[in-house]
C-alpha positions as CSV (number, residue, x, y, z in Angstrom):
1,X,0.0,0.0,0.0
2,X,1.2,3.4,-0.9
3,X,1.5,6.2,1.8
4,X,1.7,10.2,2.0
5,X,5.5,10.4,1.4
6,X,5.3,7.9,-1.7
7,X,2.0,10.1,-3.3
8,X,4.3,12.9,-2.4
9,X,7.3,11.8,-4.2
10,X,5.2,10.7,-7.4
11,X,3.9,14.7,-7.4
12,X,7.5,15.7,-7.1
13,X,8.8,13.7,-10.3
14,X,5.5,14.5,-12.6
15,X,5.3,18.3,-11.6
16,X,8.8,19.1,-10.2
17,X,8.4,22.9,-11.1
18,X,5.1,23.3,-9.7
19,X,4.4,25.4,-6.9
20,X,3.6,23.5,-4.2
21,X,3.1,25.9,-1.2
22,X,2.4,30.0,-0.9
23,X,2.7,30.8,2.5
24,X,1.7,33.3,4.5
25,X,4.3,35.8,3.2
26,X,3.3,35.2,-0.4
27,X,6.7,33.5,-0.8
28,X,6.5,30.0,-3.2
29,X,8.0,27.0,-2.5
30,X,8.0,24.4,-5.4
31,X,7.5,20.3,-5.3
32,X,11.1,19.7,-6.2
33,X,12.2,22.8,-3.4
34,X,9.7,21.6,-0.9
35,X,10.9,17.7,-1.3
36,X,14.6,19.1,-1.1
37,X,14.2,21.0,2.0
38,X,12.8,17.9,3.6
39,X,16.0,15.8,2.5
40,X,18.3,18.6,3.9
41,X,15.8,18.9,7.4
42,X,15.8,14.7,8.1
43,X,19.8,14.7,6.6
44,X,20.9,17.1,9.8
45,X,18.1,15.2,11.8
46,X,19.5,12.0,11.2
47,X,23.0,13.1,12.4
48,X,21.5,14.2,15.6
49,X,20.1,11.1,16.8
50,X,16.6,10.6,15.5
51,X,15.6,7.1,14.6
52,X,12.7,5.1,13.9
53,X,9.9,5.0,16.5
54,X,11.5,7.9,17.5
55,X,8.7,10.9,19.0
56,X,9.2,14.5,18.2
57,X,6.9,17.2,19.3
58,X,6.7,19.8,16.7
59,X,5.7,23.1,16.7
60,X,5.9,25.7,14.2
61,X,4.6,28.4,12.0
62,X,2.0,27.4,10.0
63,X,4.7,27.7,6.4
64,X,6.4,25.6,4.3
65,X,9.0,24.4,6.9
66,X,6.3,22.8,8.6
67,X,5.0,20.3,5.6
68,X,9.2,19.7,4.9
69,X,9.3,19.0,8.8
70,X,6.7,16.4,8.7
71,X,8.3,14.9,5.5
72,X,11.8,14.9,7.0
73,X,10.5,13.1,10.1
74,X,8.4,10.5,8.2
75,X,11.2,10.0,6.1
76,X,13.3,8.4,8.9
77,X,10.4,6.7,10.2
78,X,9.9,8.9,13.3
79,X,6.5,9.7,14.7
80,X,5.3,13.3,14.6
81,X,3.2,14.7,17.8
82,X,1.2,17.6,17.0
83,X,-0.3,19.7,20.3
84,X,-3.7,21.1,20.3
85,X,-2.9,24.5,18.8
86,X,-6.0,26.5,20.5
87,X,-4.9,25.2,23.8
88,X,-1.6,27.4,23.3
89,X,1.2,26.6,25.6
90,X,-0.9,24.1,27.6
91,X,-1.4,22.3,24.6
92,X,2.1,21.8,24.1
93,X,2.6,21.0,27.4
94,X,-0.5,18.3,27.6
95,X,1.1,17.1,24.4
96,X,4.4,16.5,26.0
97,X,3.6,14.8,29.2
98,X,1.4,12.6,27.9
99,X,3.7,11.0,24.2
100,X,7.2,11.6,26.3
101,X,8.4,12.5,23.1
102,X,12.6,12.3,22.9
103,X,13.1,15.6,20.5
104,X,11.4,18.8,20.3
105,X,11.0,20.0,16.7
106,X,10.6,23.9,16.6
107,X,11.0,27.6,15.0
108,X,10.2,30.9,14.9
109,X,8.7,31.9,18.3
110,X,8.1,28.3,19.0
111,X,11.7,26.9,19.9
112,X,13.2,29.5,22.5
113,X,10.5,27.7,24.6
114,X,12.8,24.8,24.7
115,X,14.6,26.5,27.3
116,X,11.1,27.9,29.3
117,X,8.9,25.1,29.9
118,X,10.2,22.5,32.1
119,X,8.8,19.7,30.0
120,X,11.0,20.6,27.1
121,X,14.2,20.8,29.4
122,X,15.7,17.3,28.6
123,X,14.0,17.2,24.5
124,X,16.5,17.5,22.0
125,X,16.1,20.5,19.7
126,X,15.5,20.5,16.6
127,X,15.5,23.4,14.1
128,X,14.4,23.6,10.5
129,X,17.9,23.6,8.7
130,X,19.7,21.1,6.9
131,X,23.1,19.9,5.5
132,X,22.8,20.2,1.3
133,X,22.6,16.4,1.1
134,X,20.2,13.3,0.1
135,X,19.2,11.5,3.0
136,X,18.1,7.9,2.5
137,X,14.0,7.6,2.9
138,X,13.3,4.4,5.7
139,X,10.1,2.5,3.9
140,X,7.5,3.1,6.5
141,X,5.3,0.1,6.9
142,X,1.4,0.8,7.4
143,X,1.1,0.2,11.1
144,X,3.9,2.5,11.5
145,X,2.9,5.6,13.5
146,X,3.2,8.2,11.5
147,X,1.5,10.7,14.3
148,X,-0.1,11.5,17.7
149,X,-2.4,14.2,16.9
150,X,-5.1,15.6,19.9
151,X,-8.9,16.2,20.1
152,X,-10.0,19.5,20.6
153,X,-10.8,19.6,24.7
154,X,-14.1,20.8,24.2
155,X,-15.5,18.1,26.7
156,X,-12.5,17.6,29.3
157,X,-8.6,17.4,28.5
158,X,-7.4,16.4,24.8
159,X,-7.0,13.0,23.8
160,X,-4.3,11.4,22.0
161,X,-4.8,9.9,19.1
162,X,-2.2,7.8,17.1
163,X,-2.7,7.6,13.6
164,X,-0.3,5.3,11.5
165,X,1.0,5.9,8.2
166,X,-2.3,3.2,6.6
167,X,-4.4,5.7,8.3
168,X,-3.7,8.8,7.4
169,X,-3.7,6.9,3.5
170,X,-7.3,5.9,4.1
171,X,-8.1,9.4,5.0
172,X,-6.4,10.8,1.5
173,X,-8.5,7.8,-0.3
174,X,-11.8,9.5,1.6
175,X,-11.0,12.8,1.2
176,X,-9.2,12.9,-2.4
177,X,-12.1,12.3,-4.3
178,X,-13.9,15.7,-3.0
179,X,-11.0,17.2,-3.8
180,X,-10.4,16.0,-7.3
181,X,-10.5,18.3,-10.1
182,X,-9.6,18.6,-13.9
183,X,-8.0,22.3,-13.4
184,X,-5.4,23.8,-11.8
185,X,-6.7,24.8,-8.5
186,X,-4.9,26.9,-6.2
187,X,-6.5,26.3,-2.9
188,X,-6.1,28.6,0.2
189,X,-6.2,26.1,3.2
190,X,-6.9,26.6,6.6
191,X,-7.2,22.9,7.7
192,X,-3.8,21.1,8.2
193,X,-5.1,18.0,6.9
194,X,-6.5,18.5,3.3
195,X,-2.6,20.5,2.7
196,X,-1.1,17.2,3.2
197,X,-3.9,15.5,1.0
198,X,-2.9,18.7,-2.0
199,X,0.9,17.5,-1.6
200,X,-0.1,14.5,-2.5
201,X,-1.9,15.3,-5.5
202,X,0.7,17.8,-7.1
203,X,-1.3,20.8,-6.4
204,X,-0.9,24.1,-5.1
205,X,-2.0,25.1,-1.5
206,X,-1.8,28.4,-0.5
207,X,-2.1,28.8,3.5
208,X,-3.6,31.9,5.5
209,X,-1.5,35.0,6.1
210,X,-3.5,35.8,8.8
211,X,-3.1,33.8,12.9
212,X,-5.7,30.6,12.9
213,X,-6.1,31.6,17.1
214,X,-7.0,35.4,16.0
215,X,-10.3,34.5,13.6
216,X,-12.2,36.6,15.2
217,X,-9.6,39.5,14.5
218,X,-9.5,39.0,10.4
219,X,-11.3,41.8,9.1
220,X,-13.2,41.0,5.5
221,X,-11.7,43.2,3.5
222,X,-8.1,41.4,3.8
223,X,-9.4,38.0,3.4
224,X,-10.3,39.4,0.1
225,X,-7.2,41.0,-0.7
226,X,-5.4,37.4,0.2
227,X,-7.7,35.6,-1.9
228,X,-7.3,38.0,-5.3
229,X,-3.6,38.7,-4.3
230,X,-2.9,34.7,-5.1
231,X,-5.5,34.0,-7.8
232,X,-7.0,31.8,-5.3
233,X,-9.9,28.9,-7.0
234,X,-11.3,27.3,-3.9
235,X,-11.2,27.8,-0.4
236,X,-10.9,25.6,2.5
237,X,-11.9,27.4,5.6
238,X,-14.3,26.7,8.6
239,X,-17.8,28.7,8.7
240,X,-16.2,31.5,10.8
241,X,-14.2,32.6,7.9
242,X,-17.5,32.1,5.6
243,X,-18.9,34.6,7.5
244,X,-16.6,36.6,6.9
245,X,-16.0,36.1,3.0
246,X,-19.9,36.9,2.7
247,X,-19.1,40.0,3.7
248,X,-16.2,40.6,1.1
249,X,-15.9,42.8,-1.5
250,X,-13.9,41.2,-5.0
251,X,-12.8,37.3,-4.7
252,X,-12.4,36.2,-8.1
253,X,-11.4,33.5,-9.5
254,X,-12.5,32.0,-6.5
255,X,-15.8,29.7,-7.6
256,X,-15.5,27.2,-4.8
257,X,-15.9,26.9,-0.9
258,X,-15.6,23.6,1.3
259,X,-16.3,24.4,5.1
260,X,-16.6,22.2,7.5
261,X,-14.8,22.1,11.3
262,X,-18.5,23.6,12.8
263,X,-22.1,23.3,12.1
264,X,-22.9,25.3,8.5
265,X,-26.3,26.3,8.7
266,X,-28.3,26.9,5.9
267,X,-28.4,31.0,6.0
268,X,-24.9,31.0,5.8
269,X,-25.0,28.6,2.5
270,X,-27.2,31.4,1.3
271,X,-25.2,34.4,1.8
272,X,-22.1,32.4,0.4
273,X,-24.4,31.0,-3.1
274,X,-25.7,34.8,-3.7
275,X,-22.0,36.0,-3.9
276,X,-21.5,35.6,-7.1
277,X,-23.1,31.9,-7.3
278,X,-20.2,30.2,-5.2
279,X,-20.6,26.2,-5.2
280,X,-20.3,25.6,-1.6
281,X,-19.3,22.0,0.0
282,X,-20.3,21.4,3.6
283,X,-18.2,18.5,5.0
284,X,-18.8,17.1,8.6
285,X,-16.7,15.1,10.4
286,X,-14.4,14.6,13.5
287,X,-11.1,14.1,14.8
288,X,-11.2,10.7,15.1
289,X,-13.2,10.4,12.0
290,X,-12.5,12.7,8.9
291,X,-14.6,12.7,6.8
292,X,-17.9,11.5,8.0
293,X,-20.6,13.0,5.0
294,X,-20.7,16.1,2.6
295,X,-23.4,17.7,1.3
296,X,-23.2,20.2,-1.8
297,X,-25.6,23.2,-1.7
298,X,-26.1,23.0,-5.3
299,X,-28.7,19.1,-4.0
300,X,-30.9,21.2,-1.4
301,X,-34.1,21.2,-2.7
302,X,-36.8,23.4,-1.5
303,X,-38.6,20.9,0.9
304,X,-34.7,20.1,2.3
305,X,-34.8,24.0,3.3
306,X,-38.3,24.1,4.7
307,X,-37.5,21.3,7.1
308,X,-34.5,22.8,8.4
309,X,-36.7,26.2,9.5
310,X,-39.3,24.0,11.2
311,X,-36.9,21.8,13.1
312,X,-35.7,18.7,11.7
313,X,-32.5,19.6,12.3
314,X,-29.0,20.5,10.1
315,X,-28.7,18.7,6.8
316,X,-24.9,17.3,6.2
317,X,-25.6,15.0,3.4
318,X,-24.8,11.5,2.4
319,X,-22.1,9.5,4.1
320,X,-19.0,9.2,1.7
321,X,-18.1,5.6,0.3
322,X,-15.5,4.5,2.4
323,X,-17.3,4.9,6.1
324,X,-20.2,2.6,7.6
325,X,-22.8,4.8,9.7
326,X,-25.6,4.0,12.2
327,X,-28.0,5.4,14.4
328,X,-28.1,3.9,17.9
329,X,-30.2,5.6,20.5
330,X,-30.1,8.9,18.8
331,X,-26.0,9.0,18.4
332,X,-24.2,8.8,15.1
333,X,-21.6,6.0,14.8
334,X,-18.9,5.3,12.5
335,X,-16.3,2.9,11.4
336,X,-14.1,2.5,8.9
337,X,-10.5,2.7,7.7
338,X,-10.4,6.1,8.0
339,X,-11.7,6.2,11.7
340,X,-9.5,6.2,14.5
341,X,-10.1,3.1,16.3
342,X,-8.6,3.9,19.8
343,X,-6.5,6.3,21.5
344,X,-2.8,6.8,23.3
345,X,-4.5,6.1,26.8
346,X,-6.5,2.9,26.2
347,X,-8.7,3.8,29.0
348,X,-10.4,6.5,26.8
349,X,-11.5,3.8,24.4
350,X,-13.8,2.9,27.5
351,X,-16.4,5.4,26.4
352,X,-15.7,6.7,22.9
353,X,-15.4,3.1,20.9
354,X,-17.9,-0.4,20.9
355,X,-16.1,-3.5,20.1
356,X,-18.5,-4.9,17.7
357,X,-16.9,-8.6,16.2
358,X,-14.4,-7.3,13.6
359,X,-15.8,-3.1,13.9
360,X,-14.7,-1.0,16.0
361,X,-17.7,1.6,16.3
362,X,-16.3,5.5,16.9
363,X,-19.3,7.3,19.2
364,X,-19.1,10.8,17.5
365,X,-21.3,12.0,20.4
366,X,-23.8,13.9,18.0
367,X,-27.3,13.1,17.7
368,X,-29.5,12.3,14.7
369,X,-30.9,10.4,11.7
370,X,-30.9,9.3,8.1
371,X,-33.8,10.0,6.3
372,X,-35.0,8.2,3.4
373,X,-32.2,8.9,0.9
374,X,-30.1,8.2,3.3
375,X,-28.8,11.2,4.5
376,X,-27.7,12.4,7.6
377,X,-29.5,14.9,9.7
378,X,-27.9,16.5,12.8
379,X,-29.7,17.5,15.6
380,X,-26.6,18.8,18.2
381,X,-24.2,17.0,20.6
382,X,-25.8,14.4,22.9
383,X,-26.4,15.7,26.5
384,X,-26.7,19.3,25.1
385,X,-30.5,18.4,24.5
386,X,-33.3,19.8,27.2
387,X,-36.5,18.3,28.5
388,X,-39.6,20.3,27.8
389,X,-43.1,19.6,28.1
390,X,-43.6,18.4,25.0
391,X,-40.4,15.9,25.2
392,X,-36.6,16.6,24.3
393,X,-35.4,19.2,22.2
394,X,-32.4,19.0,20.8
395,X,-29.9,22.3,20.2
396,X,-30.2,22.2,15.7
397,X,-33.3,21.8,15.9
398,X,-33.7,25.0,17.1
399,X,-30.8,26.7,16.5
400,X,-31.4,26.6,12.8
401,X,-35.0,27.7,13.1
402,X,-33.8,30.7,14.8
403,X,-31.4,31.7,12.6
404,X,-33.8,32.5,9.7
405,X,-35.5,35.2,12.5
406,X,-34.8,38.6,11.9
407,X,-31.9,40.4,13.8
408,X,-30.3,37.1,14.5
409,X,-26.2,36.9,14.6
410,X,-25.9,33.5,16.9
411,X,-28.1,31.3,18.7
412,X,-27.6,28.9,21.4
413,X,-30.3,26.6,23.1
414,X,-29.2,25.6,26.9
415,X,-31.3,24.1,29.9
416,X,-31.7,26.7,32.4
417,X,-33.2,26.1,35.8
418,X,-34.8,22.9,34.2
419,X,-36.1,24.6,31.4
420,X,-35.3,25.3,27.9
421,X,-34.2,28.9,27.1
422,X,-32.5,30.2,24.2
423,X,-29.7,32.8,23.5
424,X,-29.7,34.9,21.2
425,X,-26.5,37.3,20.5
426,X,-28.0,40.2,18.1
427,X,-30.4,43.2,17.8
428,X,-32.0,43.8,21.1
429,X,-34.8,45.7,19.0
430,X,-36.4,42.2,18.2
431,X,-36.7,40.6,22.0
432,X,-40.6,40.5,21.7
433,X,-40.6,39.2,18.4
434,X,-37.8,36.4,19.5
435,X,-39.8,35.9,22.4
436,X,-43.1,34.9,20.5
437,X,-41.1,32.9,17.6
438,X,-39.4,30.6,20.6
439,X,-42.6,29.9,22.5
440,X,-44.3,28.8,19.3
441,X,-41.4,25.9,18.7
442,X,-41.4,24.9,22.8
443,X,-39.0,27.2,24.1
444,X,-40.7,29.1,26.7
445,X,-37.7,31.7,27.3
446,X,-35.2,34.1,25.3
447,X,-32.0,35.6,27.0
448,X,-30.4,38.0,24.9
449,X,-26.7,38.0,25.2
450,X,-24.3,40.6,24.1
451,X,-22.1,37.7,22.8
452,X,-22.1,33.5,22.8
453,X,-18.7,32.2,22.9
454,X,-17.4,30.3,20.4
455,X,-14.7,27.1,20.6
456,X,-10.8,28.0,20.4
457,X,-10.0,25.7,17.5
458,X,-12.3,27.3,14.6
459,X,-14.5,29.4,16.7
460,X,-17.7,27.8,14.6
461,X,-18.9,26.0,17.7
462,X,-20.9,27.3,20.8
463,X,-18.7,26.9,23.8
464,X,-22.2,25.9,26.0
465,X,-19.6,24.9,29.1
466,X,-18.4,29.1,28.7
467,X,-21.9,30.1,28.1
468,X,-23.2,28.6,31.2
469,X,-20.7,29.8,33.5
470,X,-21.4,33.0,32.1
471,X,-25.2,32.6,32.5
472,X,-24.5,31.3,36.5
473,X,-22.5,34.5,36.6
């Protein structure tokens, strides 16, 4: 079976001239460049000790030293250990007590911490540079760990979760095909991932010049300038950013959007189709399990959109190919090649996987159903649904009502005092008429909020345990 550094090698030898990465300072890094810097990184590398099985915590700039880092580290059969990024310095810190990894991998602001943080005292350091030389490639095997990546926290500390070098193939065999294209794209990627699956392919990525922890700081108008600067075709970028690019001025050539990392509801699909008749792809998916389904906007009918206002829940299309799904007691499930089927600590297997015979079931811990074309509906995370009089309601099904009301920016539905009660971060001037809308669907009170917080990793999720503690406050 072939694996990321072999696909990558095939795109260096068919398209050695290509470019392969813009990063953030417009600067372009060709396949042959790209595959040379690696050979130069895991040639100095090699001289310093690292071996196979070896585990390096890495953290960098988001730039073309990062993807040659990975490939350098591969390529002598080491395993790469990736932090949670919105956690910061406690991320890295998480990362390292729990993979004890034997080198620390860093630039940029990243590797005076080597000398700050008490868990990095006895790593060895390693810095992106590298002697002018070839450096043998080890064949990885497929059970080989390629790396230890982490969960997001949202629901207690991140988890570790190994992925070997089959895996993250089986993710490029899921993902490629949505990806797949007869022109020469130049993608602007925000997600780490689908960068690695572009490398692969022989095509162009161009990565954010803006901070992926300071969303909420990009302002519209350079998001445009970014995307126009580099002739960017599609974008890959989680519905935060969507909301922004609604609100942007010239993008062309852009004609394509894939979001995913957060719940895209349908009002945001229709700000991003009447500029300029983008074709928008919602993917959904997890860590452990990337991708789970995709929907393109172009297949929602009419009724598909008047189900969503009255409460069916979030519509994320039909599971792709390669994963099996079910529905038991209201919670998605998944297994497949591309699903992670246990973690670093075994013990947090105990409530995230079934052993079923040969399948290992993933619990994504979101709730819904397939209808009759076999699609999957979403109705919010398990344990995030309330008890009203009329039975359990579940947070989409209300949430994306509520965001076709008027004067609507964000919604959130939480259990307060027993009770459902909804809140609503936007115009004040339409509390009565909130008010009325929520009774009619169960909810019997609104709270208007000056603002609902969002997660750290793509800020496209409601943080409900930050919202509460804000509400008890």
């Amino acid at each position: 079976m072939a694996n990321l550094l072999d696909q990558f090698a095939t795109a260096v030898d068919r398209h050695p001239d290509r470019i392969a990465i813009v990063d953030g300072k417009g600067r372009e890094i060709s396949f042959k460049q790209l595959q040379k810097r690696a050979q130069g990184f895991a040639a100095k590398w090699h001289d310093k000790g690292i071996r196979p099985g070896d585990r390096v915590l890495l953290a960098m700039p988001v730039n073309a030293d990062l993807y040659a880092s990975l490939a350098a580290l591969w390529s002598l059969g080491a395993t790469v250990v990736l932090p949670e990024p919105a956690m910061g310095l406690a991320g890295l810190r998480h990362a390292a007590r729990v993979t004890r990894p034997k080198a620390f991998c860093a630039s940029g602001v990243y590797a005076p911490l080597k000398f700050l943080v008490p868990e990095l005292w006895a790593l060895r350091l390693l810095l992106p540079r590298g002697a002018r030389v070839d450096q043998p490639v080890k064949t990885v095997r497929d059970n080989d760990t390629a790396l230890i990546s982490f969960t997001s926290g949202t629901t207690g500390l991140p988890k570790a979760i190994p992925r070997s070098h089959g895996f993250l193939m089986a993710q490029h065999d899921a993902i490629a095909p949505l990806l797949d294209s007869t022109e020469a794209e130049r993608d602007l990627v925000a997600f780490p991932v689908f960068t690695l699956i572009n490398l692969a392919a022989g095509r162009t990525t161009i990565l954010p010049n803006w901070k992926m922890t300071r969303l909420h700081k990009l302002a519209p108008a350079l998001l445009s300038a970014w995307i126009t600067q580099q002739k960017a075709t599609r974008l890959l970028i989680p519905p935060s950013l969507c909301e922004k690019l609604a609100l942007c001025g010239q993008t062309e050539p852009l004609h394509t959007v894939f979001t995913g990392g957060g719940p895209v509801f349908p009002d945001l699909v229709d700000k991003l189709r009447r500029k300029t008749d983008l074709d928008v792809i919602c993917v959904y998916g997890s860590t452990e399990a990337e991708p789970i389904a995709h929907l393109d906007a172009r297949d929602i009918s009419v009724e598909d959109q008047h189900w969503m206002k009255v409460g069916k829940g979030l519509l994320v299309g039909h599971p792709v190919p390669q994963i099996k799904l079910r529905i038991l007691d209201d919670e998605v499930q998944v297994a497949g090649p591309h699903v992670n089927d246990g973690y670093l600590d075994p013990a947090h297997a105990k409530d995230n996987k079934i052993i079923d015979g040969p399948t290992t079931w993933h619990r994504t811990g979101d709730a819904g159903a397939l209808d009759d074309q076999g699609r999957l509906w979403l109705w919010g995370r398990l344990g995030s649904d309330v008890t009203s009089d009329s039975g359990r309601i579940f947070p989409f099904t209300v949430e994306v009502t509520a965001r076709h009301w008027p004067g609507i920016e964000q919604s959130a539905l939480v259990r307060l005092n027993g009770h459902p009660a909804l809140c609503i971060q936007g115009d004040p001037e339409y509390q009565p008429t909130w008010e009325k809308l929520a009774r009619d669907i169960g909810v019997p009170r609104v709270i208007s909020v000056q603002k609902i917080p969002l997660d750290r990793r793509h800020r496209s999720k409601v943080d409900r345990r930050q919202l509460m503690r804000l509400l008890d406050g």
